[in-house]
C-alpha positions in Angstrom: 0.0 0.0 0.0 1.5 3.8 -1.1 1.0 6.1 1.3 1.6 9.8 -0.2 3.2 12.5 1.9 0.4 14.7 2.9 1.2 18.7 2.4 3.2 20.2 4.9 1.2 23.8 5.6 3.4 26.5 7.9 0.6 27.7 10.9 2.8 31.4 10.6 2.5 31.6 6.9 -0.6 29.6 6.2 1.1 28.4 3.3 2.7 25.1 1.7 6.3 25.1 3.3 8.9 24.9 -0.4 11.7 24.1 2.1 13.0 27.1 1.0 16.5 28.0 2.7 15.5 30.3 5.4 18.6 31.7 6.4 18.8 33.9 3.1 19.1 37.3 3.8 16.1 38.3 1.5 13.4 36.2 2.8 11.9 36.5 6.3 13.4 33.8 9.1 10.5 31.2 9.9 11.3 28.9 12.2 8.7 26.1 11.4 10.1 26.6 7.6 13.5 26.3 8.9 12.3 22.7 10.8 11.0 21.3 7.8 14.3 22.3 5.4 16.2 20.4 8.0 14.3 17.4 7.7 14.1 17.9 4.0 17.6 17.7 4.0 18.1 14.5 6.3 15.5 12.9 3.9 13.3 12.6 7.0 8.9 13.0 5.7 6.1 12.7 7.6 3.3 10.3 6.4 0.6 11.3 9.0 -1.6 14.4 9.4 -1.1 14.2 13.4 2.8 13.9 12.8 2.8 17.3 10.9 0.9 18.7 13.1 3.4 17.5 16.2 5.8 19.3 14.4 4.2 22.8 13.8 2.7 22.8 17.4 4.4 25.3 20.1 3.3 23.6 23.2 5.4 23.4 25.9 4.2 20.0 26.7 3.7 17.3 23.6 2.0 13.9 24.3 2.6 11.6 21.7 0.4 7.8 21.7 0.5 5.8 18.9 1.2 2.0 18.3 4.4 0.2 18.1 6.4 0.5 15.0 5.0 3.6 14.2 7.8 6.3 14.1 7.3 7.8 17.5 11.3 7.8 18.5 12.0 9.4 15.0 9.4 11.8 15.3 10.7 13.1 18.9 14.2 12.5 17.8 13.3 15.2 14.6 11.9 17.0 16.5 14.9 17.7 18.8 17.4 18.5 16.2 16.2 22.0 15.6 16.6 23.0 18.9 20.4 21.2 18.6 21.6 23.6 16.1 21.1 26.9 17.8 24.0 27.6 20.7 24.4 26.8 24.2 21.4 24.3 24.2 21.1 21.2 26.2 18.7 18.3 25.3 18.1 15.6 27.4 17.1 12.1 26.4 15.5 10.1 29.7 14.2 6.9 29.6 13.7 4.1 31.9 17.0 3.0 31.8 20.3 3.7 29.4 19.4 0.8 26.8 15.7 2.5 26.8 16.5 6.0 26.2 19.1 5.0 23.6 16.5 4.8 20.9 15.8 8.7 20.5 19.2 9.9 21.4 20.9 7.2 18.3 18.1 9.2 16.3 20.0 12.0 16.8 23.3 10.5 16.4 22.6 9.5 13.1 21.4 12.5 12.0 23.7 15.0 13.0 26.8 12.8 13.6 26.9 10.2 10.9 25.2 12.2 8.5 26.5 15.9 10.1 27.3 16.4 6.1 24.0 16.7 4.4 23.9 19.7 7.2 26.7 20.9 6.9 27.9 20.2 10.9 31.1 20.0 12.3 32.5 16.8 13.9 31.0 16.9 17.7 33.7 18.3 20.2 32.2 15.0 22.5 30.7 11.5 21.2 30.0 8.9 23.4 27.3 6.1 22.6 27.7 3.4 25.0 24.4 2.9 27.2 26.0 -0.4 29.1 27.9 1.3 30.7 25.7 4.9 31.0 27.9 7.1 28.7 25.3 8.9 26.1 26.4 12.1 25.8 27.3 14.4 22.4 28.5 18.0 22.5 29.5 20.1 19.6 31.7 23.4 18.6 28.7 25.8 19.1 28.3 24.6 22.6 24.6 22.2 22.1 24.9 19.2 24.5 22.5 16.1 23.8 22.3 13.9 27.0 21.2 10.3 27.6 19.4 9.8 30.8 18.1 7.2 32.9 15.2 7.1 35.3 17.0 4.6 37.7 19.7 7.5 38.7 17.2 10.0 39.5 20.4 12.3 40.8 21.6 12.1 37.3 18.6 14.2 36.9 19.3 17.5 39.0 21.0 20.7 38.5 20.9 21.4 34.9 18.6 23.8 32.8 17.4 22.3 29.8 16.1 23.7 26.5 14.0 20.2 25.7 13.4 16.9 27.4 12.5 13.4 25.4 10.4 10.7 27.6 11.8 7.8 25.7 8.9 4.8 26.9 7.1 7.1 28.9 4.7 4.9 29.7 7.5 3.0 31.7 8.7 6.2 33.7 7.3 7.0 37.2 5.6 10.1 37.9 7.8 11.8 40.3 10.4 11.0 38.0 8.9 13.6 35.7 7.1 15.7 38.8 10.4 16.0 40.8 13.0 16.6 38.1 12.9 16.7 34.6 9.8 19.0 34.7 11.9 21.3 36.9 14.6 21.8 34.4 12.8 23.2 31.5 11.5 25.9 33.4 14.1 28.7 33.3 14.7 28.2 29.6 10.8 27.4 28.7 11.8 24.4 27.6 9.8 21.8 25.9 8.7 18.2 27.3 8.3 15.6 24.3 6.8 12.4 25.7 6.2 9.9 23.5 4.7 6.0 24.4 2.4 3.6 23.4 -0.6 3.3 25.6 0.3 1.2 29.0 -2.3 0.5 32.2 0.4 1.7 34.3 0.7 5.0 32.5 -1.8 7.2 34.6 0.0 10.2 35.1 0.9 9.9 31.0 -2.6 9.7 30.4 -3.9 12.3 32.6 -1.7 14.6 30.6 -2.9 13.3 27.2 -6.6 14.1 28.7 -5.2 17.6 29.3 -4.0 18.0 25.9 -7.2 17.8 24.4 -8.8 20.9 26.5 -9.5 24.0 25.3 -8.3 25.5 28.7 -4.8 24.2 28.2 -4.0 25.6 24.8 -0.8 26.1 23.8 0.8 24.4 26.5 -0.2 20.8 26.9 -0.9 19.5 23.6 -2.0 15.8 22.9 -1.5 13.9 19.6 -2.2 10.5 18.2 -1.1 8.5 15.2 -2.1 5.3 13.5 0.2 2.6 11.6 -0.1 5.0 8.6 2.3 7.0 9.6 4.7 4.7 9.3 4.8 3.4 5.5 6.1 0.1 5.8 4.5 -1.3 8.8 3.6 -5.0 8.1 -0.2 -4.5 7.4 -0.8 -8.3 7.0 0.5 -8.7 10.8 -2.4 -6.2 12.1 -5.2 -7.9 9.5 -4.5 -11.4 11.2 -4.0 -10.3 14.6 -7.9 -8.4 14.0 -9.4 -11.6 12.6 -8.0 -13.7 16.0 -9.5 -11.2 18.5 -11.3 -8.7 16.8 -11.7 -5.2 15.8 -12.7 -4.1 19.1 -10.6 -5.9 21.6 -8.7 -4.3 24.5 -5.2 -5.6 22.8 -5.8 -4.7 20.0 -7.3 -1.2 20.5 -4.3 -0.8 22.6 -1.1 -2.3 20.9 -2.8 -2.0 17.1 -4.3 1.7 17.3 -2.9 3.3 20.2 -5.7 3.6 22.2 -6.3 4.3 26.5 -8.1 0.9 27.1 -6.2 0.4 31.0 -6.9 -3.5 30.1 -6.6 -6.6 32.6 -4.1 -6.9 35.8 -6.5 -4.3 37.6 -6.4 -4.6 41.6 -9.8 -3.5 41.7 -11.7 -4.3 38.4 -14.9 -3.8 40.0 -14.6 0.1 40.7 -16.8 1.9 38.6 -17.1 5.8 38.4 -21.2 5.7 38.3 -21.8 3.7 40.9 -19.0 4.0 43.4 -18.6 7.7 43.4 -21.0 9.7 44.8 -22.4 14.1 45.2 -20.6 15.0 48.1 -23.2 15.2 50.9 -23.1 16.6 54.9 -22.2 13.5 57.3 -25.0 12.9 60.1 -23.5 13.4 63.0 -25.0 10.2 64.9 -22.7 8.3 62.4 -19.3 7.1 63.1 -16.5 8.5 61.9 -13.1 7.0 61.3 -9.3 8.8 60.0 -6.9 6.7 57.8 -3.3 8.0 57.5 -0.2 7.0 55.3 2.1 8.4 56.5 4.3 9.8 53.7 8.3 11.8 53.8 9.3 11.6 50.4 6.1 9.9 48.9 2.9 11.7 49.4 1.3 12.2 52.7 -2.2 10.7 52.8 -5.2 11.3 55.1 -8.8 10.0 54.3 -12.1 10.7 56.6 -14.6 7.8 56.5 -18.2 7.4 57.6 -20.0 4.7 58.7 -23.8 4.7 57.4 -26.9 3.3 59.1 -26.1 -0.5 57.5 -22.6 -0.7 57.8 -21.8 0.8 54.5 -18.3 2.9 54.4 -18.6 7.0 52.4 -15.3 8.3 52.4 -16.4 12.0 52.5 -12.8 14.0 52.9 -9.3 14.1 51.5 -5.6 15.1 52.2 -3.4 14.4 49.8 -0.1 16.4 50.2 2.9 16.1 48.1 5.4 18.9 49.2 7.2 16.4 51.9 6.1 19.1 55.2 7.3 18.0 58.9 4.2 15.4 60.8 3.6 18.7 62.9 2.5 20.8 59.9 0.4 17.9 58.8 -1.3 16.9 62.3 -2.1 21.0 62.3 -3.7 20.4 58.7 -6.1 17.2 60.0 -6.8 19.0 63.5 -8.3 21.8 61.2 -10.0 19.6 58.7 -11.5 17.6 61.7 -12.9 20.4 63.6 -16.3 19.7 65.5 -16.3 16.4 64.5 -16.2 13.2 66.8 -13.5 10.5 65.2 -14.1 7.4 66.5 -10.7 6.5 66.0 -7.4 6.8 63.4 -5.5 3.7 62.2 -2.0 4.3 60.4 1.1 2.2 58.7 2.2 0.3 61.4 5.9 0.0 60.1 6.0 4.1 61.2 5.8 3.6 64.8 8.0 6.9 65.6 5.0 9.2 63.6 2.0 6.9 65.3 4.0 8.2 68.3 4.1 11.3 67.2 0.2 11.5 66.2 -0.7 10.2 69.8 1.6 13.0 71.5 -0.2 15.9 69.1 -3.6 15.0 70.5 -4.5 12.5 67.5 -4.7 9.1 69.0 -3.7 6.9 66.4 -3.7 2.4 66.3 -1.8 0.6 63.7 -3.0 -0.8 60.8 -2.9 -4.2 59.4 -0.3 -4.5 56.5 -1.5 -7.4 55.2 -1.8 -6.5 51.3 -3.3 -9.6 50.2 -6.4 -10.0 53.0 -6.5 -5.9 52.7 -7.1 -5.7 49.2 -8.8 -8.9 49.4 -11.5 -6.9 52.3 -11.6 -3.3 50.2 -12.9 -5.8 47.2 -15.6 -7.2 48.9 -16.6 -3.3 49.9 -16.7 -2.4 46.6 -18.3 -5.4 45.0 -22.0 -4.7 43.9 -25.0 -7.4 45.3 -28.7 -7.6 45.0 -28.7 -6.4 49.4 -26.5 -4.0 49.3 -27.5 -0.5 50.2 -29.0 2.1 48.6 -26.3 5.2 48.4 -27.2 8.0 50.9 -27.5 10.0 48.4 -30.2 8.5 46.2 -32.0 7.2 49.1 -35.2 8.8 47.9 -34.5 8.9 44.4 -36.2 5.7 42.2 -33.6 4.0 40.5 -33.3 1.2 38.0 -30.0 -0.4 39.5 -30.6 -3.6 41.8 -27.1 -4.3 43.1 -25.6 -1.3 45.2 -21.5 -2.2 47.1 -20.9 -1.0 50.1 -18.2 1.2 49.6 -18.5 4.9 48.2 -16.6 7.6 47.3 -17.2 11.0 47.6 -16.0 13.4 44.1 -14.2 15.7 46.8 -11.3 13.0 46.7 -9.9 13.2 43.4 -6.7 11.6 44.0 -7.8 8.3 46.0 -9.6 7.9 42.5 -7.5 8.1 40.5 -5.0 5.5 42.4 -7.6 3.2 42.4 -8.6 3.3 38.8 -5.2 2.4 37.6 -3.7 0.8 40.3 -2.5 -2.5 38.4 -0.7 -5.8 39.0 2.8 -5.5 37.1 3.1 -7.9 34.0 6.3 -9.1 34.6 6.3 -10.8 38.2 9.7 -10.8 40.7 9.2 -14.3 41.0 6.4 -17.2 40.3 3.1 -17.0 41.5 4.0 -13.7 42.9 0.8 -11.3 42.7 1.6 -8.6 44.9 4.4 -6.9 42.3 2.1 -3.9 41.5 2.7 -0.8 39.7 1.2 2.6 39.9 0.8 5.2 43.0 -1.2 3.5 46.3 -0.4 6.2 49.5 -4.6 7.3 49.6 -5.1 2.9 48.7 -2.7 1.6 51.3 -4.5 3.5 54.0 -8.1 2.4 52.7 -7.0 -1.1 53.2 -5.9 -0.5 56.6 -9.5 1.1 57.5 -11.2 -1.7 55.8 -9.0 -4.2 57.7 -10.9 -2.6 61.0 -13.8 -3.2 59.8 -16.2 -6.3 59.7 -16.7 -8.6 56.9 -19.5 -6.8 54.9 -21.4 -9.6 53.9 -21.0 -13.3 55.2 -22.3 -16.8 52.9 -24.2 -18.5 55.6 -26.9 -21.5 55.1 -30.5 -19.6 54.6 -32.6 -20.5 58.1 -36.0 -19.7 59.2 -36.8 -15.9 60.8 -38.7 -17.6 63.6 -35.9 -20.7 64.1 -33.3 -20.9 67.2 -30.8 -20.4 64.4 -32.5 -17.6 62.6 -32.8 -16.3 66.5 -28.5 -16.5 67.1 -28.0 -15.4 63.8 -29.7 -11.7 64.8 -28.9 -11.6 67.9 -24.6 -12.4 66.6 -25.7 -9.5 64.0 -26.6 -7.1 66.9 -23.4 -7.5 69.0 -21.3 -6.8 65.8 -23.0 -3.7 65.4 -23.1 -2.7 68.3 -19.4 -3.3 68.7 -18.3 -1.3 65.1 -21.2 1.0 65.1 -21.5 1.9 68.4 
């Protein structure tokens, strides 16, 4: 199949770029012209509508998803040679780790190294292309630096002021990888951030962005682009046509690995959480119900606090939030919950047990606090049968009076003033590759505001039980109420 170049229009000329060279006195200095004489020049053509316009945009922030095999690492590798060839610039290349971020910065190597001539460029003052042992790094005579990177030496990754930043594999990279440093450095230069990936579950923070990219109120600084396997001319057609007859146009793989798309398929820790019927209109707490504080306690993660009510039949409505990244003293954040707790009775807080020294602490600031249970399998194991839907569980507080066509209600909500516990628990994912066999607990993605839900749900009762149906007016029927009654009197008070 011939796929034609599609017309390459300048957005400051409105005009078909002629590659025209820019640098002649007589005609007026364009920079997107200029970008597209250098790829003229290295032979380099886009294929794709959504590639061009990659390359015309001037947002600071680019989000790139496409497939495999689809050009991505050439197109962000392009797309940094540009801002090579002015002076005193610094690019950065970060990826996972050195063999990773490799791909975009030998991009560049070829380009303006091995073929420096159809350019024009000098021989680089620097060269040195071995990722084994963590040596990317090229400068030249005018004083550009292109550096590799790795995620794994985050100190690699302070100090410097960079003019551009390439995620190679974003998908792969933490969040406060990106949050903590590389974001940093392109502020004093207003640098841009070119992150590039194919669609992964454990990519929230990726995601979230792309999801920003496509808003009208972050114009001209997050911008969010998606490509096909046309853009790439000689990707094996026949392998996608026989992959799409075994599983079908519209399966999660396929929509994922075949056309790029945000499907967050299998390995969820909580499949069962859905935004329409566990999250919930924020709503005031009666004040007969019981109230109960989880903390994570977080130094250089985040520092998590969630406030959870108990409703009349045992259901759980976590109503309040704090979720604080900036790494503050325990005294700053005690101040913050003593404040956010005011004129309200807490039944009691649980926290990490493994930070004895801040449950300490907690206990000494007025903030008696017990310790959790760590257990992550029987945790996740109790927060899942919260959340799980069933023909007796309880009509929402909310929609109490409201006539509904659902049947099956959990008994766990959330309330939409805690943004950040739902978005851990939507991605929140079992990793692929596990440490060792039968291991199920190697997760990836962020779990501070999860990790204390499981301890809170580990205080709590089993919210359901299977039991052997028996007669209302039986002894056993009698035993059973009267076993239901001390329970709730015990965890309801």
């Amino acid at each position: 199949m011939k796929i034609s170049q599609p017309k390459l229009i300048c957005p400051k000329h409105k005009a078909e770029v002629k590659y025209q060279e820019v640098r002649d006195e007589q005609k007026p200095y364009c920079p997107t012209c200029f970008k597209w004489n250098i790829f003229k020049k290295l032979g380099y053509k886009a294929y794709h509508k959504e590639v061009i316009r990659f390359h015309n945009s001037n947002a600071r922030v680019k989000v790139c998803s496409a497939p495999r095999r689809t050009s991505k690492s050439y197109s962000a590798g392009y797309e940094a040679i540009p801002i090579l060839m002015q002076p005193n610039t610094t690019v950065w290349v970060v990826g996972p780790n050195y063999n990773l971020a490799e791909k975009e910065f030998s991009v560049i190597h070829e380009a303006m190294v091995i073929n420096r001539d159809k350019l024009g460029l000098p021989k680089p003052s620097v060269c040195l292309t071995n990722p084994r042992s963590g040596q990317l790094y090229i400068k030249w005579p005018w004083g550009a630096k292109l550096e590799g990177k790795s995620a794994d030496n985050p100190n690699s990754l302070l100090g410097e002021a960079t003019d551009a930043v390439i995620y190679s594999e974003a998908a792969q990279i933490k969040r406060a990888i990106r949050e903590r440093y590389t974001k940093q450095t392109t502020i004093t230069r207003k640098g841009i951030e070119i992150i590039p990936s194919t669609p992964l579950g454990g990519a929230e923070w990726m995601f979230e962005l792309d999801q920003m990219g496509r808003q009208p109120e972050y114009a001209n600084r997050i911008e969010s682009f998606h490509w096909d396997w046309t853009a790439n001319p000689s990707y094996p057609k026949e392998e996608m046509t026989e992959a799409i007859k075994i599983y079908g146009v519209n399966h999660p793989m396929i929509r994922e690995q075949y056309f790029g798309e945000w499907v967050f398929y299998g390995g969820l820790v909580y499949p069962v959480f859905d935004m329409d019927l566990h999250v919930v209109d924020h709503f005031e707490i009666p004040d007969s119900w019981k109230k109960i504080r989880s903390i994570d306690f977080g130094h250089r993660d985040p520092f998590s606090c969630h406030w959870t009510a108990v409703g009349p039949h045992g259901e759980l409505y976590i109503y309040r939030e704090y979720y604080n990244r900036e790494g503050r003293p325990l005294p700053i954040h005690i101040s913050k919950i003593h404040a956010l707790s005011s004129g309200e009775h807490i039944s009691y807080t649980v926290g990490d047990s493994s930070e004895k020294q801040a449950i300490n602490d907690m206990c000494y600031h007025g903030l008696t606090c017990i310790s959790g249970d760590r257990d992550k399998t029987s945790g996740r194991l109790r927060v899942l049968e919260y959340l799980q839907p069933t023909d007796d569980g309880p009509k929402p507080w909310t929609l109490k009076d409201a006539e509904t066509t659902n049947t099956r209600w959990p008994r766990m909500y959330i309330s939409k003033e805690c943004p950040e516990l739902i978005r851990e628990i939507k991605y929140y994912r079992f990793k692929e590759s596990k440490k060792r066999e039968g291991d199920r607990e190697d997760t990836e993605g962020e779990s501070h505001a999860l990790d204390e839900i499981r301890y809170m749900c580990k205080t709590r009762p089993a919210p359901f039980r299977l039991r052997k149906k028996t007669s209302y007016f039986s002894f056993d029927g009698f035993k059973d109420r009267a076993r239901e009654s001390r329970l709730y009197r015990k965890f309801n008070g």
